[in-house]
N, C-alpha and C positions, 0 to 999 in steps of 0.2 A: 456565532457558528455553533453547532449542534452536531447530534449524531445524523439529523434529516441530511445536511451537508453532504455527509458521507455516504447515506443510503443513497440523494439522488448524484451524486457523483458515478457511485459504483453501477448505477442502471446507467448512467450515459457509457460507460467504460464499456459495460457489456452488449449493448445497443450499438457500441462501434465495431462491435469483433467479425461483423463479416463486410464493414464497409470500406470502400474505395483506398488505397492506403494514399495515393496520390492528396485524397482530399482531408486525412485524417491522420492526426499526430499517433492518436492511439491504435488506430486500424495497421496503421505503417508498424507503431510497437508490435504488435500482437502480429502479424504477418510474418516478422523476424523469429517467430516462436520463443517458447518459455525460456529455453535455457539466453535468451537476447535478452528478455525482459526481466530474467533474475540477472543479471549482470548490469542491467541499468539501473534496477532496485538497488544493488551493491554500492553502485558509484553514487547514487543519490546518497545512500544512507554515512559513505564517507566524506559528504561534503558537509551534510551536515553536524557529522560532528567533528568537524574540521572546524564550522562556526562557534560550537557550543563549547571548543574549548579558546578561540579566539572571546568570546564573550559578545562577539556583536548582536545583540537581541534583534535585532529586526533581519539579520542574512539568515540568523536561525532558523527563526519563523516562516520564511520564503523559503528555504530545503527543508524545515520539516511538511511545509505544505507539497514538495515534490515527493518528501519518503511516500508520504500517505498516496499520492495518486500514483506512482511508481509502484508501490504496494500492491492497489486496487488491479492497476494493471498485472500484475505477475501473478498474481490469484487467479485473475481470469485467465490467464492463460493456462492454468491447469484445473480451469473450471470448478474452484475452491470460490464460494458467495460468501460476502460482506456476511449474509445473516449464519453463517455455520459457523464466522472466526467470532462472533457477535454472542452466536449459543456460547459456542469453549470459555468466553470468558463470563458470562451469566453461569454459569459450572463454578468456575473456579472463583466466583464474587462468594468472600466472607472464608476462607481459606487461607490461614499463611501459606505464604508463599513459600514458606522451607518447608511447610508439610507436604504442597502441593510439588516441591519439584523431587522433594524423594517417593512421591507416589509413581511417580513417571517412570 
C-alpha cells in the first residue's frame, strides 16, 4: 500500500459526491452532509482505538483502514483535497513537532 492508494481512494470519494446515494456507500455519506460524516469519522476513529488498546493487530488495521476512508470522506465534504492535507504536511516535514505546534 502506498500514498497512490490514498490518492486513487480519495478521487473515487470525490467522483461519488454527486452520485446516486441508493447505489453509493459514500454518496449516501456525503448526502447526509459534513456534520453526518464528521460524526462517522468520530465513531470510526473510536473504534479504532478501542483496538489499539485491546492489542488486536489485525481489527486495528481494518478501523484504521475505515479512519482513513471516513477521513477522505469528511474532507470532501467540506471540500478540503487529499493534496492540500498532503501540502500541510510536506510544510511541516523536518520540523519538531513541539516547535511546529507552539507555532500554531
Amino acid at each position: 500500500m502506498t500514498d497512490d492508494t490514498l490518492t486513487r481512494l480519495a478521487a473515487t470519494i470525490a467522483a461519488r459526491k454527486g452520485a446516486d446515494p441508493d447505489t453509493s456507500w459514500t454518496a449516501k455519506l456525503l448526502s447526509r452532509g459534513p456534520e453526518k460524516c464528521a460524526e462517522k469519522f468520530g465513531e470510526e476513529a473510536v473504534e479504532a482505538i478501542i483496538e489499539a488498546v485491546k492489542g488486536d493487530r489485525d481489527r486495528l488495521t481494518s478501523e484504521a483502514a475505515d479512519v482513513l476512508y471516513h477521513l477522505l470522506v469528511m474532507l470532501t465534504a467540506r471540500d478540503v483535497t487529499l493534496s492540500e492535507v498532503l501540502a500541510e504536511l510536506d510544510r511541516r516535514e523536518g520540523q519538531s513537532g513541539i516547535a511546529e505546534k507552539a507555532a500554531r
